[in-house]
C-alpha positions as a LaTeX table, in Angstrom:
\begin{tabular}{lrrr}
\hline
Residue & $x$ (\AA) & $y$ (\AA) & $z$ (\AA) \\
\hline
Unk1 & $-17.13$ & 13.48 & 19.86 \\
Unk2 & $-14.53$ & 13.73 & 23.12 \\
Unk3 & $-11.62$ & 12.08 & 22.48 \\
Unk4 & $-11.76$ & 9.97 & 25.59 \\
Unk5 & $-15.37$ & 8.53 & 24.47 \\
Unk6 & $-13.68$ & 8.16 & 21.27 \\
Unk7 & $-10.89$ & 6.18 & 22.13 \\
Unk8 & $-13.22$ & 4.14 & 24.38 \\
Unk9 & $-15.25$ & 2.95 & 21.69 \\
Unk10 & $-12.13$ & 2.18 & 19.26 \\
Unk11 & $-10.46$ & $-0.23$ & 22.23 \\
Unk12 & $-14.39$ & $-2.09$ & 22.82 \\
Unk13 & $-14.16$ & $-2.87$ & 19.36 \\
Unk14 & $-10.25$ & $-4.06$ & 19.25 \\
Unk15 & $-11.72$ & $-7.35$ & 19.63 \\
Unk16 & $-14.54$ & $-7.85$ & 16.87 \\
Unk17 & $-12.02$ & $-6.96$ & 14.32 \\
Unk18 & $-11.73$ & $-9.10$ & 11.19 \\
Unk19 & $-10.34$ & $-9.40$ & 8.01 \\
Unk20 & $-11.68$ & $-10.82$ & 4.65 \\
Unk21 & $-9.54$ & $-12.02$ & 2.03 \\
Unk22 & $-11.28$ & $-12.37$ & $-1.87$ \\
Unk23 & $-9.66$ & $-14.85$ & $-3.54$ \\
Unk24 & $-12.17$ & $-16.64$ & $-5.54$ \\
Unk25 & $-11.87$ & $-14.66$ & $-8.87$ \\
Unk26 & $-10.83$ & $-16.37$ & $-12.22$ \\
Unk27 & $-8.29$ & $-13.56$ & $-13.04$ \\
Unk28 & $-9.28$ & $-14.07$ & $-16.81$ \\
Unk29 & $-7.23$ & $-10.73$ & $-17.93$ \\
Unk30 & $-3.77$ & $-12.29$ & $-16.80$ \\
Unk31 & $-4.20$ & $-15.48$ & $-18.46$ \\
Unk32 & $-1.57$ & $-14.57$ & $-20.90$ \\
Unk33 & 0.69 & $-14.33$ & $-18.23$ \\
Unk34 & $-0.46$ & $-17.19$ & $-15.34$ \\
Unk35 & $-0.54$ & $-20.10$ & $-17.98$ \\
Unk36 & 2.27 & $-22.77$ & $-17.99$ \\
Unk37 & 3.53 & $-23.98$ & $-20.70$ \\
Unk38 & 2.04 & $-26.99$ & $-20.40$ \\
Unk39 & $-1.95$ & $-25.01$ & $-21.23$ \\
Unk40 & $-2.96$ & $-24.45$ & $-17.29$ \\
Unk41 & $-4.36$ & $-20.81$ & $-16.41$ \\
Unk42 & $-3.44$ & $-20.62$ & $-12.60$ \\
Unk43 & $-5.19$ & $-18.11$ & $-10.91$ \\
Unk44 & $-3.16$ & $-14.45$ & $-10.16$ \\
Unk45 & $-3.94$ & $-14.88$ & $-6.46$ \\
Unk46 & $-1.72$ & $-18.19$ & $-6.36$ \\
Unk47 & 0.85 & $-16.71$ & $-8.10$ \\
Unk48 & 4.08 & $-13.75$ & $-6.78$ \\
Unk49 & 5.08 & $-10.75$ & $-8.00$ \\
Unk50 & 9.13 & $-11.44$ & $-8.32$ \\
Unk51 & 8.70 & $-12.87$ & $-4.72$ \\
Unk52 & 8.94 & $-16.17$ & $-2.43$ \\
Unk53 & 5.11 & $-16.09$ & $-1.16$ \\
Unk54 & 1.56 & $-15.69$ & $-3.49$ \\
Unk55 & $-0.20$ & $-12.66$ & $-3.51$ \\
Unk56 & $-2.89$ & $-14.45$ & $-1.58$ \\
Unk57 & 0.01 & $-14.83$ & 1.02 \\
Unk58 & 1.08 & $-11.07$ & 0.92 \\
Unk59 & $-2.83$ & $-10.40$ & 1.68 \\
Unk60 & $-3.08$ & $-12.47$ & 4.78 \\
Unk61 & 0.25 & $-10.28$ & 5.91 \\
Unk62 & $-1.43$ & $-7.54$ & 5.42 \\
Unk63 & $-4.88$ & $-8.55$ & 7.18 \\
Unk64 & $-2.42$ & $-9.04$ & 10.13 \\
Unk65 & $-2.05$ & $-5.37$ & 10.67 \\
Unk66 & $-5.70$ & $-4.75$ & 12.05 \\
Unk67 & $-7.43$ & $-8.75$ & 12.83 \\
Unk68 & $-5.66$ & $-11.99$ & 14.01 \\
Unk69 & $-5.22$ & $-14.69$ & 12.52 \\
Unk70 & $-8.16$ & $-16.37$ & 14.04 \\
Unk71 & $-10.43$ & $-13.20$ & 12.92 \\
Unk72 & $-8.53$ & $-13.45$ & 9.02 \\
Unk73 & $-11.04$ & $-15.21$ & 6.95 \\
Unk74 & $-10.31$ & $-16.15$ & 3.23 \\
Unk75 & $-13.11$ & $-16.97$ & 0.49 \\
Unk76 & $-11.87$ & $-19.20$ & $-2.53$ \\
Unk77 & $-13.68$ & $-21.50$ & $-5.23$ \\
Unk78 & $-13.93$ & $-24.32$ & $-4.89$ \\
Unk79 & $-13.04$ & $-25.25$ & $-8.64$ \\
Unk80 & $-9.36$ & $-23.67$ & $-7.37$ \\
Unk81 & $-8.78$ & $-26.79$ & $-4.68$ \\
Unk82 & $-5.63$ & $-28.10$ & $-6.75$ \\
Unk83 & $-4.19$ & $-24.33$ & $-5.75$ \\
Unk84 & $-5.47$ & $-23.62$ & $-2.34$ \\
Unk85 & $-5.66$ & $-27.11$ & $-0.84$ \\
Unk86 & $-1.55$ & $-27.23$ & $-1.11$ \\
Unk87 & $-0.98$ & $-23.84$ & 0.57 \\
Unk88 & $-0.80$ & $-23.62$ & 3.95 \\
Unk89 & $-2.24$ & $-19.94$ & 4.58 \\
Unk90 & $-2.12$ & $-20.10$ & 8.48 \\
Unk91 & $-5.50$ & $-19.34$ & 9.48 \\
Unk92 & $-7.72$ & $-22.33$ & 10.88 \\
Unk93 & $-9.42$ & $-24.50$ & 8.57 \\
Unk94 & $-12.74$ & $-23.16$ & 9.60 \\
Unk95 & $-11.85$ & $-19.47$ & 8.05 \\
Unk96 & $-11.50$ & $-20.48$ & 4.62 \\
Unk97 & $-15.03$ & $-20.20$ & 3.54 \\
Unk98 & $-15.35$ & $-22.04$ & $-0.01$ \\
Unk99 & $-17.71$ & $-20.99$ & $-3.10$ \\
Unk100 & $-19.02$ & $-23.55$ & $-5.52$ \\
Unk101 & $-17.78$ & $-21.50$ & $-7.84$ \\
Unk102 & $-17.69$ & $-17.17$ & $-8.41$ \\
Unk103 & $-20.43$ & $-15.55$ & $-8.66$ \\
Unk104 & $-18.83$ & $-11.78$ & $-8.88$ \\
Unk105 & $-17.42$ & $-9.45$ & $-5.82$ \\
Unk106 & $-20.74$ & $-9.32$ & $-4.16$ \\
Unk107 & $-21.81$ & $-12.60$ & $-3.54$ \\
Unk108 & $-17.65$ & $-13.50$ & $-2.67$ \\
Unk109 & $-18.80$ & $-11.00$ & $-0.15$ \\
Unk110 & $-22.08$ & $-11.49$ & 1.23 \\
Unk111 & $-21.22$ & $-15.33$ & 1.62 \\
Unk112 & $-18.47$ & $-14.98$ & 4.58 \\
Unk113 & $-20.05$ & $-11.53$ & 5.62 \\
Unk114 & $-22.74$ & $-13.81$ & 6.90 \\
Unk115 & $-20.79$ & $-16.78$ & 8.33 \\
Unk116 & $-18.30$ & $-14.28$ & 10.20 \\
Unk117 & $-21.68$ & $-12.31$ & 11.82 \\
Unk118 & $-22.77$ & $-15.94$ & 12.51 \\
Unk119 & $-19.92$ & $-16.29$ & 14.47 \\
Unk120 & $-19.56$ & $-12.71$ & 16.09 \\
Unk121 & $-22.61$ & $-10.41$ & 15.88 \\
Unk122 & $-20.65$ & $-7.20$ & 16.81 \\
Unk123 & $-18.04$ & $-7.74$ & 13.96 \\
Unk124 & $-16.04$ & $-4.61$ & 11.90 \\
Unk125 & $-14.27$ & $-6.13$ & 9.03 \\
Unk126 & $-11.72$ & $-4.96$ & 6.83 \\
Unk127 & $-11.76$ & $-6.48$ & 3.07 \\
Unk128 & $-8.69$ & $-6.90$ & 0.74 \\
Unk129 & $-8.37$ & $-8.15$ & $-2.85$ \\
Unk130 & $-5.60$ & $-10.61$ & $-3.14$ \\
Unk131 & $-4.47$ & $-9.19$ & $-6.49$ \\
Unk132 & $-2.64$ & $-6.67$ & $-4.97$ \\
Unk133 & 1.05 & $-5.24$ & $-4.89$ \\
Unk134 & 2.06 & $-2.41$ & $-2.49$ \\
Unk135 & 5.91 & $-1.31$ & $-2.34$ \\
Unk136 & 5.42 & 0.76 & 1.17 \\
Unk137 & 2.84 & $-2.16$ & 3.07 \\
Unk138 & 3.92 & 0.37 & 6.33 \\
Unk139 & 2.09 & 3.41 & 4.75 \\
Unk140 & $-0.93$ & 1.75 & 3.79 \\
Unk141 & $-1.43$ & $-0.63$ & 7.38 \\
Unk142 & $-1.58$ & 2.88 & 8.96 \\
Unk143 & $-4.75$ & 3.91 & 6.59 \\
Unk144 & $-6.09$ & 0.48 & 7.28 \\
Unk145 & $-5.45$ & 1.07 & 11.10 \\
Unk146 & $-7.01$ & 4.51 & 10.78 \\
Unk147 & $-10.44$ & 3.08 & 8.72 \\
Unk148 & $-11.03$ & 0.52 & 11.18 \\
Unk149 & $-10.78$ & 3.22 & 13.75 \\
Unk150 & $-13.07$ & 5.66 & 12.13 \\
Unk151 & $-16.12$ & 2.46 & 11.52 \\
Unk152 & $-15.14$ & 1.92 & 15.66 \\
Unk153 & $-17.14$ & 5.46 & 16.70 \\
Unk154 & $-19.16$ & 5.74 & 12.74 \\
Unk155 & $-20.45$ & 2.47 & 12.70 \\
Unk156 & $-23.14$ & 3.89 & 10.26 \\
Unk157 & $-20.68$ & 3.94 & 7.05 \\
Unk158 & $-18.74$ & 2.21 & 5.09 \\
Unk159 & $-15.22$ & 3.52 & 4.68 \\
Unk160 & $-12.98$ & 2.87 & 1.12 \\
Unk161 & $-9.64$ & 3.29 & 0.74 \\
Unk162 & $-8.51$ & 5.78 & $-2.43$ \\
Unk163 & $-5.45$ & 5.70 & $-2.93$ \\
Unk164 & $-3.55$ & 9.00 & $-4.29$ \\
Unk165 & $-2.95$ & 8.84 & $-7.62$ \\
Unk166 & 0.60 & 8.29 & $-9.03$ \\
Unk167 & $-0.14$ & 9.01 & $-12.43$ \\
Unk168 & $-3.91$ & 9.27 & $-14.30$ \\
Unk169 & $-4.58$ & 5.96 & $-15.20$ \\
Unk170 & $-7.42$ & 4.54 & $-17.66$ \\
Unk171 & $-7.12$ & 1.06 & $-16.48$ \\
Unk172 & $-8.37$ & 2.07 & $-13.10$ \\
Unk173 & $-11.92$ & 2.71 & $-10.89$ \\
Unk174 & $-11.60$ & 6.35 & $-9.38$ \\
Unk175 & $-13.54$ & 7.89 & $-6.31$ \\
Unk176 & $-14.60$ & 11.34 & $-6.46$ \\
Unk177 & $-15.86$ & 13.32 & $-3.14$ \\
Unk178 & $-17.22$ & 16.31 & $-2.85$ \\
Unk179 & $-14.31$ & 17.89 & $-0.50$ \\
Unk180 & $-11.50$ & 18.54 & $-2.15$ \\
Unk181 & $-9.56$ & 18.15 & 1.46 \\
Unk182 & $-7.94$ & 14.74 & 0.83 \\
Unk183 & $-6.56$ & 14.76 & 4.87 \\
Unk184 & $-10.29$ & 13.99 & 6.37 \\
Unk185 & $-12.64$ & 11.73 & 5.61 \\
Unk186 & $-15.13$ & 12.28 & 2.86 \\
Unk187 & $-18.25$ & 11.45 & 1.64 \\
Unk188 & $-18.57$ & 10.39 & $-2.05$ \\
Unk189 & $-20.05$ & 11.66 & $-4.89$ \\
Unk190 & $-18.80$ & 9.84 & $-7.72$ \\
Unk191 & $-17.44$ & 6.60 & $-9.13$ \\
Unk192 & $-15.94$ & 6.76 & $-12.56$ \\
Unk193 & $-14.67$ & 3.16 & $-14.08$ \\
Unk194 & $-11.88$ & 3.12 & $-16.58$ \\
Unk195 & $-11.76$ & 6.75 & $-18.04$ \\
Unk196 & $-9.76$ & 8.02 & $-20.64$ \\
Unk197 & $-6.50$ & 9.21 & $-20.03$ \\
Unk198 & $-8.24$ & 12.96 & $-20.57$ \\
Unk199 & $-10.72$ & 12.18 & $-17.69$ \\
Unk200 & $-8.65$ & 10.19 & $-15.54$ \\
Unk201 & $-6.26$ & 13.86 & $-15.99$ \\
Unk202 & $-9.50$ & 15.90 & $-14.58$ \\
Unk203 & $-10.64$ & 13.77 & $-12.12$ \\
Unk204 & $-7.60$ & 13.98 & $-10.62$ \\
Unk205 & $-7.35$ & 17.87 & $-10.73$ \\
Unk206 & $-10.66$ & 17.14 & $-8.83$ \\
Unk207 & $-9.32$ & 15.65 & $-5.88$ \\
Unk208 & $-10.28$ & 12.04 & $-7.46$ \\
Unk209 & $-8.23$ & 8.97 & $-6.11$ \\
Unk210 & $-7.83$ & 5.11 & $-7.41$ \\
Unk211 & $-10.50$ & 2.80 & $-5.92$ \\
Unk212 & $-8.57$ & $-0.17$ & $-4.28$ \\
Unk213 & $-11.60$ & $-2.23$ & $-3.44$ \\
Unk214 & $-10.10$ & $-2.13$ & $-0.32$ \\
Unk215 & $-12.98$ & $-1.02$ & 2.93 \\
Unk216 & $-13.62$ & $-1.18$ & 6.34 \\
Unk217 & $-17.12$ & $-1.48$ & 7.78 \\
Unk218 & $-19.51$ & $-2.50$ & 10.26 \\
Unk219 & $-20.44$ & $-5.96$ & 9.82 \\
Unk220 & $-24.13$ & $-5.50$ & 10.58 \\
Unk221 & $-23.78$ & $-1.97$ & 8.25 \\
Unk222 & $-22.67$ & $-3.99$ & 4.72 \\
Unk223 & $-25.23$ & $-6.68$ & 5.66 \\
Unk224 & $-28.14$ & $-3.82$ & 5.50 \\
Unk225 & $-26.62$ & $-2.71$ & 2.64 \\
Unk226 & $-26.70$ & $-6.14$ & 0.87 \\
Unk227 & $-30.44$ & $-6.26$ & 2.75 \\
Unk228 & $-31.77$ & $-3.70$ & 0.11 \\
Unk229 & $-30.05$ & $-4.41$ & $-2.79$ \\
Unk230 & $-30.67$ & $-8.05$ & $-2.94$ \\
Unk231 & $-33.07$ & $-9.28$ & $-0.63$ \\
Unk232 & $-34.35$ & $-12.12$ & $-1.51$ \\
Unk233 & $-30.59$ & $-13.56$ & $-2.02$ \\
Unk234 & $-29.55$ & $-12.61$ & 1.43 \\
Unk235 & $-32.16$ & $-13.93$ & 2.95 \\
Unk236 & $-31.80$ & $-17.71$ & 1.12 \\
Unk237 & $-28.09$ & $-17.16$ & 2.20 \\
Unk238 & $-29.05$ & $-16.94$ & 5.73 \\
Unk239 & $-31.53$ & $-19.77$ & 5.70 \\
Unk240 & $-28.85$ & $-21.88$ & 4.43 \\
Unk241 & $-26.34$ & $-20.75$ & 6.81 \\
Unk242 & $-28.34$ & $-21.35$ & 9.79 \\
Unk243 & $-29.72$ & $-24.64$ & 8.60 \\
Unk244 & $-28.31$ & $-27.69$ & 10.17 \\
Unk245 & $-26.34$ & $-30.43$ & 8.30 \\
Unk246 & $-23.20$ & $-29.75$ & 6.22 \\
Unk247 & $-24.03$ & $-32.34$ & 3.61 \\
Unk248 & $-27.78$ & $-30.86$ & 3.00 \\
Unk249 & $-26.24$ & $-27.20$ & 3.23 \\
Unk250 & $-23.71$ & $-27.99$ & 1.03 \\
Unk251 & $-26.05$ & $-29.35$ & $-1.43$ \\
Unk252 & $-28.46$ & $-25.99$ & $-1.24$ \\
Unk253 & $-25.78$ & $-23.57$ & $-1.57$ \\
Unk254 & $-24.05$ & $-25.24$ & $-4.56$ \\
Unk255 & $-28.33$ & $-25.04$ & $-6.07$ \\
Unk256 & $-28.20$ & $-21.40$ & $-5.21$ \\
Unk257 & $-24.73$ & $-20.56$ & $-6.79$ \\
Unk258 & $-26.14$ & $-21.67$ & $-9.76$ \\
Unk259 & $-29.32$ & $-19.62$ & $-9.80$ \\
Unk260 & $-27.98$ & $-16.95$ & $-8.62$ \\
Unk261 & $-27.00$ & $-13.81$ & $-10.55$ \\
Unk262 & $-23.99$ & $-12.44$ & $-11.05$ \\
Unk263 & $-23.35$ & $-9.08$ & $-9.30$ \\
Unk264 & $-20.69$ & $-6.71$ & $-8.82$ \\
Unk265 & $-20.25$ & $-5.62$ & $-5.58$ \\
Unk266 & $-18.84$ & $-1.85$ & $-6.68$ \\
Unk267 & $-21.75$ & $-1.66$ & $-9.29$ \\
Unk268 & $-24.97$ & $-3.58$ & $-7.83$ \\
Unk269 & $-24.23$ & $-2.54$ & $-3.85$ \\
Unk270 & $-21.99$ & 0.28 & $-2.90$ \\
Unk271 & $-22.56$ & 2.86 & $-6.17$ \\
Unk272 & $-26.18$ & 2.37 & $-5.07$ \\
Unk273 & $-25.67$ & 3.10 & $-1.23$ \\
Unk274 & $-23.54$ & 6.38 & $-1.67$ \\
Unk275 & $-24.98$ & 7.70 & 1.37 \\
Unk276 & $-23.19$ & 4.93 & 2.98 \\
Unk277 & $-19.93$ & 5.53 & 1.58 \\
Unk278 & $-16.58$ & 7.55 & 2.97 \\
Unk279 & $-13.40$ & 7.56 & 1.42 \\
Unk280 & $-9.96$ & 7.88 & 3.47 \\
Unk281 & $-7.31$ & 8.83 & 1.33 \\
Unk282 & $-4.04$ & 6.80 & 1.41 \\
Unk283 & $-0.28$ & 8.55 & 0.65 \\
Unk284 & 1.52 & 7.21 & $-2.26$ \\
Unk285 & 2.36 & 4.31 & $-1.32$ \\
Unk286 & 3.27 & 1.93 & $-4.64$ \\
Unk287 & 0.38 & 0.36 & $-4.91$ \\
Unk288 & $-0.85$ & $-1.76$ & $-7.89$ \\
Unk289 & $-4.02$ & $-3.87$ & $-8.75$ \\
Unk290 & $-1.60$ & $-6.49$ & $-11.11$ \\
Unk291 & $-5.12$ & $-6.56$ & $-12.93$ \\
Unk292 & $-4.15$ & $-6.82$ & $-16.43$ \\
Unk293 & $-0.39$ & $-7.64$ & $-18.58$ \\
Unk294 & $-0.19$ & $-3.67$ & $-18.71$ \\
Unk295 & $-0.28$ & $-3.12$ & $-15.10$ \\
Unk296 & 2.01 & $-5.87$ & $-14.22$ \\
Unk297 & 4.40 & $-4.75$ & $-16.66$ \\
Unk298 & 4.12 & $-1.12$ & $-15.34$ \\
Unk299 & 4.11 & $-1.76$ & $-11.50$ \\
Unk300 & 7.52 & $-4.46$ & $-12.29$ \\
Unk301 & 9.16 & $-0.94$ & $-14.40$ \\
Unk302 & 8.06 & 1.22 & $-11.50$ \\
Unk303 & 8.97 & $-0.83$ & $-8.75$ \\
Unk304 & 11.21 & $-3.32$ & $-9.16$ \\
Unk305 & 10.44 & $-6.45$ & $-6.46$ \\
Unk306 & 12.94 & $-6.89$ & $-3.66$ \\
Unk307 & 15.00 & $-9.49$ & $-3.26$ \\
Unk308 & 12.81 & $-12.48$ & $-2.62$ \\
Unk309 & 12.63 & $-13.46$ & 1.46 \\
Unk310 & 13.34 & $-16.46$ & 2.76 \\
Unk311 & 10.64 & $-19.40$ & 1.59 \\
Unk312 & 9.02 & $-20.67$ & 4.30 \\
Unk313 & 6.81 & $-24.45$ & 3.60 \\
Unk314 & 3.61 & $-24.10$ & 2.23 \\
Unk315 & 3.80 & $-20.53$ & 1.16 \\
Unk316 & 5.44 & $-20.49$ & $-2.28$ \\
Unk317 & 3.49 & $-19.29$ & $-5.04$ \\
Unk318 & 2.88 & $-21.52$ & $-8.26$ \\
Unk319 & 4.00 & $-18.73$ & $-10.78$ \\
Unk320 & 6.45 & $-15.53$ & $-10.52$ \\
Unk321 & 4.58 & $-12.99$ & $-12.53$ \\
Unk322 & 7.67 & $-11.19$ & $-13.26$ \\
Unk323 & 9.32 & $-14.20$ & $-15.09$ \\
Unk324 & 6.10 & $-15.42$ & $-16.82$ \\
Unk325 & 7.36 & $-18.96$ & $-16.12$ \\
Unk326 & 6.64 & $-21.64$ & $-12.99$ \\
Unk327 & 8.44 & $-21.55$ & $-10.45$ \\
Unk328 & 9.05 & $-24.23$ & $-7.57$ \\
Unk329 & 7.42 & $-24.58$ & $-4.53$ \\
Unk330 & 7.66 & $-25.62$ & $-1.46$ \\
Unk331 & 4.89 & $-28.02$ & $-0.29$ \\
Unk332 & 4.30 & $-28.51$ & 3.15 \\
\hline
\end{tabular}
């Protein structure tokens, strides 16, 4: 493609650029270190790593490298109110799209997928986990730049974000590709989930990075995607959606939340769309998932937090994950 149609496509995009933020999961593995003393498991995304803000916070800073804040949307449960309802996560009320409860990674997906194409047809989207810690947030906003840029002129894929592997670790997903050329972008041939350390040592050698969860793609793209994988669901989603009354909807999405099954979005939609799928490698760049004790112990030995910033209202996080004790915060 010339590089001036190129370029023109990127900039007619600029302004259908969102972000999604998943913050609905339980974080079940970290309970041992997000519960008080006094018995309450608070979920990881309301909770720092040795910082001021939550980890839901440093995920909305980071969404702010490629959408606005009026194109950052953030899904939650609704079971979490007590957590998200005193935060102030500056984005407009209307952007933080509430579950009945989690259903898995796919429908925490397919839910605001929907509502943001409601809202803007032509969207690209970016998604982020907010159970993340990155050391060098410069080096990975510039592979987040670069994916959204590469769905601007490929609309047709669906772009994930390895990053390069620090060391070969069995507590994470890795992405295998069938170029060994880690400085293009690459289709995928493989996911591998957890391997031993053996594995994890040769998929490596392979040119195999971590899966971050984190992706970039055409809005209308993941919604075909989630189109043949799970019909029927979609389409009840979109009946609901486009149905007027918030009180009825409300009442038929809670009904559907509880029929509905519970699906993985790495497993049930994306290892079954491979032909979908590129991977853009990101430089080491200190980034950990904070998924279970282990990795929060590791990341903590690895990279020790910076001095906390400056608190600003509404943004302190219930729990410091380094301290494994409350900390206070700041309502607003």
């Amino acid at each position: 493609m010339p590089r001036e149609q190129h370029l023109s496509g990127i900039s007619s995009q600029v302004g259908h650029r969102w972000a999604l933020i998943l913050a609905g999961g339980e974080g079940s593995r970290l309970q041992s270190l997000t519960t008080t003393s006094s018995g309450i498991a608070i979920p990881k995304q309301f909770c720092s790593f040795g910082g001021d803000a939550s980890l839901l916070h440093d995920a909305l800073r980071r969404a702010q490298i490629v959408a606005s804040p009026a194109h950052t949307c953030a899904v939650v449960s609704e079971h979490h109110r007590l957590w998200w309802q005193a935060m102030d996560l500056h984005i407009p009320s209307a952007n933080l799209i509430r579950q009945p409860h989690n259903r898995g990674t796919a429908v925490g997906i397919l839910l605001p997928l929907l509502q943001i194409l409601q809202r803007d047809p032509d969207a690209d989207l970016v998604v982020l986990p907010s159970d993340h810690f990155v050391r060098e947030e410069s080096v990975l906003g510039t592979s987040l730049r670069d994916a959204m840029d590469q769905i601007g002129y490929q609309p047709e894929h669906i772009v994930m974000l390895g990053i390069s592997p620090e060391e070969a670790d069995p507590e994470l997903g890795y992405i295998v590709s069938d170029s060994g050329d880690t400085d293009e972008l690459r289709s995928v041939c493989e996911f591998v989930e957890k391997p031993s350390a053996a594995v994890a040592h040769a998929l490596i050698a392979r040119g195999g990075v971590w899966n971050s969860f984190i992706f970039a793609a055409h809005g209308k793209t993941l919604l075909r995607a989630f189109e043949r994988r799970c019909p029927e669901l979609t389409a009840r989603l979109w009946n609901i959606l486009r149905s007027p009354g918030t009180p009825a909807r409300s009442a038929e999405l809670a009904d559907l939340y509880d029929r509905a099954p519970c699906l993985d979005f790495s497993r049930d939609i994306l290892e079954r769309s491979p032909e979908l799928l590129r991977v853009l490698t990101v430089p080491p760049c200190g980034w950990s998932d904070l998924g279970t004790p282990r990795r929060v112990s590791e990341a903590l030995n690895r990279f020790p937090p910076r001095q906390a910033r400056s608190r600003h209202a509404g943004s302190g996080a219930f729990l410091d994950l380094t301290q494994h004790r409350p900390v206070s915060y700041a309502s607003g």
